[in-house]
C-alpha positions in Angstrom: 3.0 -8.5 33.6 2.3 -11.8 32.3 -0.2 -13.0 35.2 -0.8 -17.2 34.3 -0.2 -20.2 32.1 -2.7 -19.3 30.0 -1.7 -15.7 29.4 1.8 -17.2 29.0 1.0 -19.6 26.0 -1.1 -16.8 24.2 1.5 -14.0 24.6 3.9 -16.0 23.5 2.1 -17.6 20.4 1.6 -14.1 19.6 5.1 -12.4 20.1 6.3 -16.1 18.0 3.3 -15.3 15.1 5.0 -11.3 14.7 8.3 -12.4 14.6 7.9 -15.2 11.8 5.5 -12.8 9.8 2.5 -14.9 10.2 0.3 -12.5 12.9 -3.3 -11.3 12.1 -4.5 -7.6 12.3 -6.3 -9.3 15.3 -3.6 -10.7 16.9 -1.5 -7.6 16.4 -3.7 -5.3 18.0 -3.9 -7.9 21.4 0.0 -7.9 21.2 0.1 -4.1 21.0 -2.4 -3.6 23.5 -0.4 -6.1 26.0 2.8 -4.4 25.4 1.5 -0.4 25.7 0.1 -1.9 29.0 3.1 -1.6 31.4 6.6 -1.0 31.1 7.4 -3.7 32.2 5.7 -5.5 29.4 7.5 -3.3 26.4 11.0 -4.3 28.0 10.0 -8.5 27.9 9.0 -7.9 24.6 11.9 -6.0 23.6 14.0 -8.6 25.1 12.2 -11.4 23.4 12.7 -10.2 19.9 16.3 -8.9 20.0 18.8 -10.4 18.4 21.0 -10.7 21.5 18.8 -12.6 23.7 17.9 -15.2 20.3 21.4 -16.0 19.7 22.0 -16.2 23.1 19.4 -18.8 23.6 19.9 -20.6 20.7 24.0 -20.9 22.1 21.9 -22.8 25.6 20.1 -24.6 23.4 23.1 -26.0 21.2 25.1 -26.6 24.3 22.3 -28.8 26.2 20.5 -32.1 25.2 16.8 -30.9 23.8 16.2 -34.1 21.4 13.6 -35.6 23.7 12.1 -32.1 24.3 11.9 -31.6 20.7 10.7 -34.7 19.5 7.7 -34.2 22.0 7.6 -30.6 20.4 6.8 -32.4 17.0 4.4 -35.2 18.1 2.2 -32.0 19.2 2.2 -30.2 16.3 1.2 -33.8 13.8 -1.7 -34.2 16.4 -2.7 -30.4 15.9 -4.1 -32.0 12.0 -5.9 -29.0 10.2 -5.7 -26.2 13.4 -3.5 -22.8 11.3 -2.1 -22.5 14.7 -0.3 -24.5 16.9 -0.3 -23.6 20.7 3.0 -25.5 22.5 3.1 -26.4 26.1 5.8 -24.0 27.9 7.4 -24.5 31.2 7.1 -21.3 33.4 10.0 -19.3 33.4 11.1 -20.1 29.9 8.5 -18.6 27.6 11.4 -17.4 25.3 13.2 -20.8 24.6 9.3 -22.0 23.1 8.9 -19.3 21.0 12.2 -19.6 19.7 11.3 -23.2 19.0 7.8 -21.9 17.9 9.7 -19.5 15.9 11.7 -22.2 13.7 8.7 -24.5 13.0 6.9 -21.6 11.9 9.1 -21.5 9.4 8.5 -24.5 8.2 11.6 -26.4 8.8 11.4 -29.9 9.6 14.7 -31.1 10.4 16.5 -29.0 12.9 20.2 -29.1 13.5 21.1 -27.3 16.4 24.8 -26.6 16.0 27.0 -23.6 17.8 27.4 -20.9 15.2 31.3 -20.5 13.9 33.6 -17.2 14.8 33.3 -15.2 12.6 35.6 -11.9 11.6 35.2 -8.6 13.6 33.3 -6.5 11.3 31.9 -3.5 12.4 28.9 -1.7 11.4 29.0 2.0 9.2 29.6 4.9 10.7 29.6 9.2 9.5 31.3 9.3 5.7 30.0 11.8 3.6 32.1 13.4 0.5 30.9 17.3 -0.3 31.6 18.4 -4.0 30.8 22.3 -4.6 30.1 23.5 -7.9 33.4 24.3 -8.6 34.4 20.6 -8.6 36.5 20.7 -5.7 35.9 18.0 -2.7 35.4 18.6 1.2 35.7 15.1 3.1 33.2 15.7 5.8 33.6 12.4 7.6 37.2 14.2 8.9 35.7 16.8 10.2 34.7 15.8 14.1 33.9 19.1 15.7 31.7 21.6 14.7 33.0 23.8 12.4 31.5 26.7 10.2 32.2 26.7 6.5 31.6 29.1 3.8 32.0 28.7 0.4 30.5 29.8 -3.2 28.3 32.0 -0.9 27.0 29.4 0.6 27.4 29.6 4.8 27.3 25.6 5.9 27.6 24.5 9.6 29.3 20.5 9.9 28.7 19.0 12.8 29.5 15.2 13.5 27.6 13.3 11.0 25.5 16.4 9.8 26.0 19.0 7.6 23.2 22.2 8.1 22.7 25.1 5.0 21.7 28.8 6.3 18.1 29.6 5.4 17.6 30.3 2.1 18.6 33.9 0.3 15.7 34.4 -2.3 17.2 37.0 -3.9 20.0 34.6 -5.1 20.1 35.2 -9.1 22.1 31.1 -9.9 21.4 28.2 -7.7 24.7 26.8 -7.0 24.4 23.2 -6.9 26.2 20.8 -4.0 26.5 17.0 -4.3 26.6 15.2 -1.3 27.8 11.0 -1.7 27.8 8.9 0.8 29.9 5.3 0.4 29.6 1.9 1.7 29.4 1.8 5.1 28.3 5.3 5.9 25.2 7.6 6.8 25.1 11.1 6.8 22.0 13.5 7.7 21.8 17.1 5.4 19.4 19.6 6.3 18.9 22.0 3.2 18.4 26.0 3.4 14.4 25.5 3.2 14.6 23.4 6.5 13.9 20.1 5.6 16.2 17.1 6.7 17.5 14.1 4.6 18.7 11.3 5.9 21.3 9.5 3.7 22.0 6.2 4.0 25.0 4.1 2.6 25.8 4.5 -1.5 23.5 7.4 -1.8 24.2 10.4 -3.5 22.1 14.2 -3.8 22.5 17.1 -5.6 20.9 19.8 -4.6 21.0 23.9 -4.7 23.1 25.3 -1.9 20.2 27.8 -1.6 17.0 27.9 -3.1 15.3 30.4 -5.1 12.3 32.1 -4.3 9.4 29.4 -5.9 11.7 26.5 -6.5 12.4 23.7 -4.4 14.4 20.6 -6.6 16.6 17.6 -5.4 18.4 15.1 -7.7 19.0 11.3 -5.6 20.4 7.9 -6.1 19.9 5.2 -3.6 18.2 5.5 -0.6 17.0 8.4 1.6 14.5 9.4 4.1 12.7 13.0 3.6 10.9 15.1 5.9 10.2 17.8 3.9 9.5 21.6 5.3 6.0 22.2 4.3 5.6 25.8 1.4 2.7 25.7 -0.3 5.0 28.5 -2.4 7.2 26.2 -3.7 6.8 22.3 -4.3 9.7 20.3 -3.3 10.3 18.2 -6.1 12.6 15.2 -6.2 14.1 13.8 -9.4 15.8 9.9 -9.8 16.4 8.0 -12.7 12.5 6.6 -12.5 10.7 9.7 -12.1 9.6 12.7 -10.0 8.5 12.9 -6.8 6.4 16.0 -5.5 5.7 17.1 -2.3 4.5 20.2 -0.1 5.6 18.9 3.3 5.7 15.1 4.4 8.2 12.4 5.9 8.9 9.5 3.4 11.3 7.0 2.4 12.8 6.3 -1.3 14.6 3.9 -2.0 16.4 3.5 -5.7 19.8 1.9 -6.3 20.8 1.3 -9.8 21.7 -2.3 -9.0 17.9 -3.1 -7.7 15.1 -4.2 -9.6 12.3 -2.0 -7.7 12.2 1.7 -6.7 10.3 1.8 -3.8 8.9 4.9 -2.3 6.9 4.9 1.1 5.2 7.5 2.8 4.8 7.8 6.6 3.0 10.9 6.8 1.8 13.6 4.3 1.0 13.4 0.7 3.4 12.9 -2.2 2.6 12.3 -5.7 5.0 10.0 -8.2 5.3 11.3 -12.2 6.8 9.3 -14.9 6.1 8.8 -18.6 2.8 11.2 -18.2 1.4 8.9 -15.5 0.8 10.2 -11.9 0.5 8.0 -8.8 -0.9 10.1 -5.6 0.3 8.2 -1.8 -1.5 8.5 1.7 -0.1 7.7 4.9 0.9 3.9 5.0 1.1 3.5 1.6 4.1 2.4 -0.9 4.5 2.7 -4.3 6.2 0.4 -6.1 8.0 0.6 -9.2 9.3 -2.7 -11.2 12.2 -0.9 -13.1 11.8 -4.1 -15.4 8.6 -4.0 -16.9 7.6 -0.8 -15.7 4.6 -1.8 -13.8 3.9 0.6 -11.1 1.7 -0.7 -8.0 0.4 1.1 -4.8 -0.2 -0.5 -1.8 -0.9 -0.5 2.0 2.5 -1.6 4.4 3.9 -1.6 7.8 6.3 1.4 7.2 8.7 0.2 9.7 9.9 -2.2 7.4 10.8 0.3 5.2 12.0 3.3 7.2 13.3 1.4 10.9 16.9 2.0 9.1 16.4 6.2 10.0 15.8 5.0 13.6 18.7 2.1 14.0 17.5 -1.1 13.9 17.0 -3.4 10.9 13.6 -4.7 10.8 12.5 -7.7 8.2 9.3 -9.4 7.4 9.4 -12.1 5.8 11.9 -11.0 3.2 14.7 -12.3 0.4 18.1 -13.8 2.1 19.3 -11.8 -1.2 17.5 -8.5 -0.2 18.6 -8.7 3.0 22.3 -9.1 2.6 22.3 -6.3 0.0 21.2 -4.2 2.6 24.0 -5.3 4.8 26.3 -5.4 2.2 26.0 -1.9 2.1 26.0 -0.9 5.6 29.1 -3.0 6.7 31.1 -2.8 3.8 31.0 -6.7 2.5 30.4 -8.5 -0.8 28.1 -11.3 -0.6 28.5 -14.3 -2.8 26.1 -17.3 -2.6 26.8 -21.3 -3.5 23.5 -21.7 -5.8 20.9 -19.2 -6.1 18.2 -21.1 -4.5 19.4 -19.8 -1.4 18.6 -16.1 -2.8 14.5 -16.8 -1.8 15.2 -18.3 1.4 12.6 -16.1 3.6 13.7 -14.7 7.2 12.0 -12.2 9.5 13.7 -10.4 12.6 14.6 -7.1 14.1 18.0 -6.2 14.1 20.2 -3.7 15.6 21.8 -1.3 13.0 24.7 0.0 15.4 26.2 -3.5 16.4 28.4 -5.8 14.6 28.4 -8.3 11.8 28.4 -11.8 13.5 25.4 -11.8 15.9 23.1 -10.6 12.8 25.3 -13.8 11.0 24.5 -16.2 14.0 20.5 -15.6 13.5 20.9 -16.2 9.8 22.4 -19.7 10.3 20.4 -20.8 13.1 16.5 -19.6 12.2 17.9 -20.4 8.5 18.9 -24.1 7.2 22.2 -22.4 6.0 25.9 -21.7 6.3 27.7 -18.9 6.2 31.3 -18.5 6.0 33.8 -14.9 6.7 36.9 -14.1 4.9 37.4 -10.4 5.9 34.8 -8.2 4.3 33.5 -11.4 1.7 30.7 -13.5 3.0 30.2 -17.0 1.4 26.4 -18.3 1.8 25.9 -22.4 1.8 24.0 -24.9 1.8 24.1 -26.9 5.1 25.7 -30.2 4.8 
């Protein structure tokens, strides 16, 4: 629990500081020690950073009179001068509605409008789509099939369950790898687990092609867009993954690669494990935490140390951004819920945002955040989104 005042302005400062992107290894270790310590504790913060309970408070704040609030708001930070961090005075009771406010002069913007966000369309997130081609050529539309079902074809013996599709183990003694392409369209996920045992997770506009079952020694994928591995360990046979960028081996690890042919970057980040990156004769080795990343443009090819959340929080439901592109963002969105994104100038591309989102709920509240933590507009015509300046 949060015992005093004094506890009340730090905790906050803090939860305001790992929501805008600006926290310190320091400061994140205090807020993760504060949260782990009661239950109570992880459900506030929880509460504080969804996107529910910020749209919700912004919607109090729009609907009240805050200007003389707010004005006294700004007279403290100008008399802060040179201090990196600005501690604001909160009433007890209301240590979210501060750190909201905290939140927004984080980020820097100095004239607030405060405005109820606009209706916008119903649109829901993805859900299970997944199209099975066999070697043959012929096409199996798993997302129609809702009950577990068993299903056997080229020698292959397949269980489909809802949003899953499961390969028996392997048969070694198989002569010809016949090879399965699973795709995956806007607005759908789908999870494959392959005859060696190790799960993918597919998420919207990806595709793999794959060996129904393996042969004793050999362990190879082919992908497009983004998936997340978690590889069965066999020291016998590497599992190797090829994209359109280069190989990615493996013995047994859970990682994330991401590589859409409409991105600049392939980006591949490993939670646990070791996996090693090949291309044009170079080899680039990854330890836990790390990311390798792969500028498709010039070819440069950096590794680097990052909060994997951001990069795999997708595999557990929730959207989670630090500091990141307006553009980046809405392609991922685009994706999941099925809409094309146009923008008035392309300024508003590099307009920064950080949050944690909930993958499983709809369009509009994910919208609302965007317009009120951004200085921007955003208007809905069914499934196309119009980003704009605000007047």
């Amino acid at each position: 629990m949060i015992e005093n005042y004094n506890e009340i302005d730090e905790i906050a400062d803090l939860i305001t500081a790992r929501i805008t992107g600006t926290i310190d290894e320091a400061g994140r270790m205090k807020l993760e020690d504060w949260i782990l310590a009661s239950p109570e504790n992880a459900r506030l913060y929880e509460r504080y950073t969804s996107e529910e309970f910020i749209v919700d408070k912004f919607r109090f704040i729009a609907e009240h009179d805050i200007s003389a609030s707010y004005q006294e708001l700004m007279l403290k930070v100008k008399r802060a001068e040179q201090k990196r961090k600005v501690r604001f005075y909160r009433y007890a009771g209301v240590v979210a509605f501060f750190i909201l406010l905290g939140g927004i002069l984080y980020l820097g913007k100095e004239n607030i409008v405060l405005s109820k966000p606009e209706k916008v369309a119903r649109i829901i997130p993805g859900t299970y789509k997944a199209i099975l081609t066999l070697a043959d050529g012929s096409q199996v539309d798993l997302s129609e099939i809702k009950t577990d079902r068993k299903l056997d074809k080229e020698g292959a013996h397949m269980r489909i369950m809802s949003g899953a599709i499961r390969y028996a183990t392997s048969d070694t003694s198989v002569m010809e790898e016949q090879y399965h392409t699973i795709s995956i369209p806007r607005g759908g996920e789908y999870t494959l687990t392959l005859s060696d045992g190790s799960v993918l997770q597919m998420n919207s506009e990806s595709e793999i092609r794959y060996p129904a079952s393996f042969r004793s020694g050999t362990r190879e994928v082919f992908m497009k867009g983004e998936v997340f591995f978690q590889v069965a360990r066999d020291t016998t046979a590497p599992f190797v993954i090829h994209s359109e960028q280069g190989e990615i081996r493996v013995l047994g690890t859970s990682f994330n690669v991401r590589d859409y042919g409409d991105e600049n970057f392939l980006e591949t980040t490993l939670v646990n494990g070791k996996v090693a990156f090949e291309r044009a004769g170079e080899q680039y080795t990854l330890l836990p935490g790390e990311q390798l990343r792969l500028d498709k443009r010039s070819g440069q090819t950096a590794v680097m140390p990052v909060d994997t959340r951001l990069y795999c929080s997708w595999t557990e439901g929730r959207f989670v951004f630090e500091k990141q592109r307006l553009e980046d963002i809405m392609n991922t969105l685009s994706r999941w819920y099925d809409i094309h994104v146009s923008y008035e100038n392309q300024s508003l591309k590099d307009v920064l945002f950080t949050g944690n989102l909930k993958r499983y709920g709809e369009l509009a509240p994910i919208l609302d955040m965007l317009t009120l933590i951004n200085k921007i507009d955003i208007e809905v015509d069914g499934n196309r989104v119009m980003i704009k300046d605000r007047k």
